[in-house]
C-alpha positions in Angstrom: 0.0 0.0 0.0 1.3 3.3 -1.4 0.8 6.3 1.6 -0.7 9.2 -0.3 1.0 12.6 0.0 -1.2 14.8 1.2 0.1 18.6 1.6 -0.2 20.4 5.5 -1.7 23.5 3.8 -4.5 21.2 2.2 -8.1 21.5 3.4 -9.7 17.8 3.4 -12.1 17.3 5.5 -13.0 14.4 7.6 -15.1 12.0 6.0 -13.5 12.3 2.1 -12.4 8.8 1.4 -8.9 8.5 0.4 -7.3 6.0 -2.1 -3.4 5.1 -2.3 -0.5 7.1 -3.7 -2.9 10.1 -3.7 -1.5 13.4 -4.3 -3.0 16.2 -3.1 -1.1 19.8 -3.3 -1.1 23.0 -1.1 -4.1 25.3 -0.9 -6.2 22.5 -2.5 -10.1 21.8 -0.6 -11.3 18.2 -0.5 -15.3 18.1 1.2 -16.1 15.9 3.4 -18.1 13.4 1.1 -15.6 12.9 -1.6 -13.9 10.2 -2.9 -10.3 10.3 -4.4 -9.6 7.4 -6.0 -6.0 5.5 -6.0 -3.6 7.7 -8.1 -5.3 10.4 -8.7 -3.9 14.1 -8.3 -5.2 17.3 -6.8 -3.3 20.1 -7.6 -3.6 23.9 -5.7 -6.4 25.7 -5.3 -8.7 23.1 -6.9 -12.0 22.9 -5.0 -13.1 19.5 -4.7 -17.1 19.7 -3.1 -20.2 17.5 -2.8 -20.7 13.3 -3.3 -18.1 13.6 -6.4 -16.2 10.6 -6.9 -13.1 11.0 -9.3 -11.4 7.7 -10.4 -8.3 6.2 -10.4 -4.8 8.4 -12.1 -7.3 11.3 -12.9 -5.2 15.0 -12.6 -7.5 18.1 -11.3 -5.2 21.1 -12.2 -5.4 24.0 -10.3 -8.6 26.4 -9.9 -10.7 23.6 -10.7 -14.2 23.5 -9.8 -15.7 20.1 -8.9 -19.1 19.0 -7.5 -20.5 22.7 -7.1 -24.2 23.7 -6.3 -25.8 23.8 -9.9 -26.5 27.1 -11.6 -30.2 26.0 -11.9 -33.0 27.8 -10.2 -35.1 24.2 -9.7 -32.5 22.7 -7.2 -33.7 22.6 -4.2 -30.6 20.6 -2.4 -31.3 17.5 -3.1 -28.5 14.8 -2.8 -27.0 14.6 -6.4 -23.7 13.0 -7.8 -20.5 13.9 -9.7 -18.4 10.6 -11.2 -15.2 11.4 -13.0 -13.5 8.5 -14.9 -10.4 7.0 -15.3 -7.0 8.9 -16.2 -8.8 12.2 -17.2 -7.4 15.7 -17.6 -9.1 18.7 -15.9 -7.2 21.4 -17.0 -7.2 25.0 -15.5 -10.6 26.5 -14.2 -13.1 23.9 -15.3 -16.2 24.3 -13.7 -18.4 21.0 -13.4 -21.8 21.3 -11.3 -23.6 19.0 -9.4 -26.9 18.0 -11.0 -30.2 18.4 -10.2 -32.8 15.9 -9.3 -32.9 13.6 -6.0 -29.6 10.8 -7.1 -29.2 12.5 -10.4 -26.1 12.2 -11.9 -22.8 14.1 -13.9 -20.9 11.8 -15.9 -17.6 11.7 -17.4 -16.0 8.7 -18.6 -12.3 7.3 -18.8 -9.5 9.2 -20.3 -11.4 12.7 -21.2 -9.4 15.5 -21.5 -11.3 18.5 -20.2 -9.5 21.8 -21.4 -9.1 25.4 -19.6 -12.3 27.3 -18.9 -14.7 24.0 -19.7 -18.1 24.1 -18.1 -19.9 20.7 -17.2 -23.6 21.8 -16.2 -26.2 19.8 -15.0 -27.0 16.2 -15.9 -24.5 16.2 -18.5 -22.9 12.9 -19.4 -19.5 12.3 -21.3 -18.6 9.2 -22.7 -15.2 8.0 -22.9 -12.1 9.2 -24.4 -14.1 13.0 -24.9 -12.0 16.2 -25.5 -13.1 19.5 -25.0 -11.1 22.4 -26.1 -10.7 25.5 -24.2 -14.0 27.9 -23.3 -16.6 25.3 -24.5 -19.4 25.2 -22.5 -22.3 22.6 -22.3 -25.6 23.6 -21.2 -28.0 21.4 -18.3 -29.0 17.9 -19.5 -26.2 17.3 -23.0 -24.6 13.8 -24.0 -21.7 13.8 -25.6 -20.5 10.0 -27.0 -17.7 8.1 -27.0 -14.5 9.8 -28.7 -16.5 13.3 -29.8 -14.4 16.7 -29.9 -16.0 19.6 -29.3 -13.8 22.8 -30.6 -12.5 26.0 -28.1 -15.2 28.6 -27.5 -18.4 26.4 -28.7 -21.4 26.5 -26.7 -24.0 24.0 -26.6 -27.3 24.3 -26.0 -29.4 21.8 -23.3 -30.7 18.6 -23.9 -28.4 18.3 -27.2 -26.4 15.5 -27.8 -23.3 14.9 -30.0 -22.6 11.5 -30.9 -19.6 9.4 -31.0 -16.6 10.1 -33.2 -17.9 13.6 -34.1 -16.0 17.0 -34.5 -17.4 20.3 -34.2 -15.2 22.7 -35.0 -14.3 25.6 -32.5 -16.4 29.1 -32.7 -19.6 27.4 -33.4 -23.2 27.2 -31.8 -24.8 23.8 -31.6 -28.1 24.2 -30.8 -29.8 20.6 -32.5 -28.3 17.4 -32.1 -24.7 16.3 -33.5 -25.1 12.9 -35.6 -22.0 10.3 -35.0 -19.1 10.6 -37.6 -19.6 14.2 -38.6 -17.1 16.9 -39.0 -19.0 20.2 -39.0 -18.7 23.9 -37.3 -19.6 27.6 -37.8 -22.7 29.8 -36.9 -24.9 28.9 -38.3 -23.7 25.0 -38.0 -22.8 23.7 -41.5 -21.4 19.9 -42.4 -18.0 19.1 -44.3 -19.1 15.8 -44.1 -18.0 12.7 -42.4 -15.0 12.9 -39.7 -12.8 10.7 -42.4 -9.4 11.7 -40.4 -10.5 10.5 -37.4 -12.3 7.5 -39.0 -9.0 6.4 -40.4 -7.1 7.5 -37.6 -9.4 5.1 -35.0 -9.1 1.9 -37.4 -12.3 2.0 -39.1 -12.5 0.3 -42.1 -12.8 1.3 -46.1 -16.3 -0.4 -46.5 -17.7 1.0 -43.1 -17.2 5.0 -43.9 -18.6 4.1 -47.5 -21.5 3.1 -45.9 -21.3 5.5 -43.1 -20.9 8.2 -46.6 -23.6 7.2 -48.3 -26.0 7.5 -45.1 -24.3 11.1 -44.9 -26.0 11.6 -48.1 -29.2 10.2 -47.6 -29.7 12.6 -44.5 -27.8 16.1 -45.5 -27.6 15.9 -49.1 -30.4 14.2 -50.9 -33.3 16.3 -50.1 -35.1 13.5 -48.9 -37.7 14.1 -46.1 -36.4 12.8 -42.4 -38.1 9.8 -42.1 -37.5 8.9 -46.4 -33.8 9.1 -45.6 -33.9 6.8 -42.2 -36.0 4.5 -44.2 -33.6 4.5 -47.3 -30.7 3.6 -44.9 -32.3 1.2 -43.1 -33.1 -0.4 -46.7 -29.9 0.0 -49.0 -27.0 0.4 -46.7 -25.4 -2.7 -45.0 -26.4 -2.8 -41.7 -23.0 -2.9 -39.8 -23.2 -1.7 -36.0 -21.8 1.9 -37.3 -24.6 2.4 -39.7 -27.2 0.9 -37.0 -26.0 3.5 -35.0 -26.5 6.3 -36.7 -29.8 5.3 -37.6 -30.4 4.7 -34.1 -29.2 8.4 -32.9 -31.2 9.7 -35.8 -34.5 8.2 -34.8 -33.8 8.9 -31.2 -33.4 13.0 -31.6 -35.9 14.9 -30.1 -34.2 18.3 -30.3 -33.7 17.2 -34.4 -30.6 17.1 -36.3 -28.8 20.3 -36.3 -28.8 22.1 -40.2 -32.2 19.8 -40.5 -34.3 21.3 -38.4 -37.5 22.8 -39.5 -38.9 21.7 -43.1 -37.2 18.0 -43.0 -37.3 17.3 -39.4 -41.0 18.1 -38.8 -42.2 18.0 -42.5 -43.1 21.7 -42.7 -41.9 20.9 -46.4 -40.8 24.5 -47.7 -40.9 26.3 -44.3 -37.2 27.4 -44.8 -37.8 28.1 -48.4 -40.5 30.4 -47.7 -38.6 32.4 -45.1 -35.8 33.0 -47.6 -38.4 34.3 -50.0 -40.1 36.4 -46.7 -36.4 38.1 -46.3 -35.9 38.9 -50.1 -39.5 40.2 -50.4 -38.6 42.6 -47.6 -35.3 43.4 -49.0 -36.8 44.1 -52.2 -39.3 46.7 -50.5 -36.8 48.3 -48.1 -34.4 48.8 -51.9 -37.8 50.4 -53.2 -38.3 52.8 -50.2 -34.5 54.2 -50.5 -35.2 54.7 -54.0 -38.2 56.8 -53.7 -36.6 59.1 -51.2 
């Protein structure tokens, strides 16, 4: 058994469970109902507060802000849960609440790298391997899958979700949910397509991202209403567990797919088409008025 190293100038308060060969550095504050796992690492200042558990060889760098009262106007105080993964990176000043709901819950799997100035609100939930770049925030309620990126200074808006093996590029808004495989970014949110460099990068094979391609195109690029394209997948693509997937994420949305949202999603066919021609008919006018005076 490994003694941790546990600094004088620390604050931990009795009651936080300890693991071994836990570090835990000057000026740092550990609650009383915390648990460090074996290996992990609190560096200064870090604040370290309600039942948050943070698993084994995780780093907590300093200014960190862990198992906080949520910034939701609903919680009452109820008894709510943090649970930090394996060997994950919390860089600088990340802010992650507590959630809200009687033995609610904010998730974060193995091996996510959580970079300076992240915020984790509210019933969020990370899957493994996650990387968020500096400044991006994530609103109450968002699931992120396994192996996503989300890019420096993107918001997210609640109850979205961004599914595995997706990049959204830094400087964007995402406001809809984020299908699996997709590289996209930008306000509004546009699509360059399948995440093909990560894809390759990650092992997957030749014949999978054709198929994953092709049911790229169904959705975003063949004009087909939403529940044409699911059915067109479901009917000409093979159905390997990566194209089941994405079917299955597509069916499940309830926000709707970001950049389908509107006339495909909810089969106002032309809605978006008919506010184009609302904003040139007004532009048209406004050119008139300036004309006569």
């Amino acid at each position: 058994m490994k003694r941790s190293k546990i600094h004088p100038l620390a604050v931990v308060e009795a009651g936080a469970k300890i693991g071994d060969n836990v570090t835990i550095e000057p000026y740092a504050v550990v609650k009383k109902h915390v648990t460090l796992e074996d290996d992990v690492v609190i560096k200064s200042h870090a604040y370290i507060d309600g039942y948050t558990t943070i698993g084994e060889g995780t780093q907590i760098y300093p200014s960190a802000s862990i198992g906080t009262k949520p910034q939701a106007l609903s919680f009452r105080g109820e008894k709510t849960q943090v649970r930090i993964g394996k060997h994950c990176e919390i860089r600088e000043f990340v802010t992650i609440n507590s959630s809200i709901h009687e033995d609610s819950c904010v998730e974060i799997g193995d091996h996510c790298m959580l970079m300076a100035y992240c915020h984790i609100a509210h019933n969020c939930s990370l899957g493994n391997h996650v990387i968020m770049s500096n400044n991006a925030t994530l609103a109450g309620h968002v699931s992120i899958e396994d192996y996503a990126i989300v890019g420096g200074m993107t918001p997210v808006h609640q109850w979205v979700r961004i599914g595995r093996y997706a990049m959204v590029g830094g400087l964007s808004r995402v406001t809809h949910d984020v299908p699996p495989y997709t590289l996209g970014a930008g306000i509004p949110f546009k699509f360059g397509g399948l995440n093909l460099i990560g894809l390759k990068r990650h092992g997957f094979p030749l014949e999978v991202r054709r198929e994953l391609s092709r049911a790229f195109r169904f959705m975003y690029r063949s004009h087909l209403h939403f529940d044409d394209a699911l059915a067109s997948c479901e009917r000409e693509l093979d159905p390997c567990p990566e194209v089941q997937h994405w079917i299955r994420f597509c069916r499940e949305t309830e926000r709707g797919l970001i950049g389908l949202q509107g006339s495909v999603v909810h089969g106002e066919e032309g809605l978006e088409d008919e506010q184009k021609k609302k904003k040139k008919t007004k532009a048209s006018k406004e050119e008139e008025v300036g004309v006569l005076l």
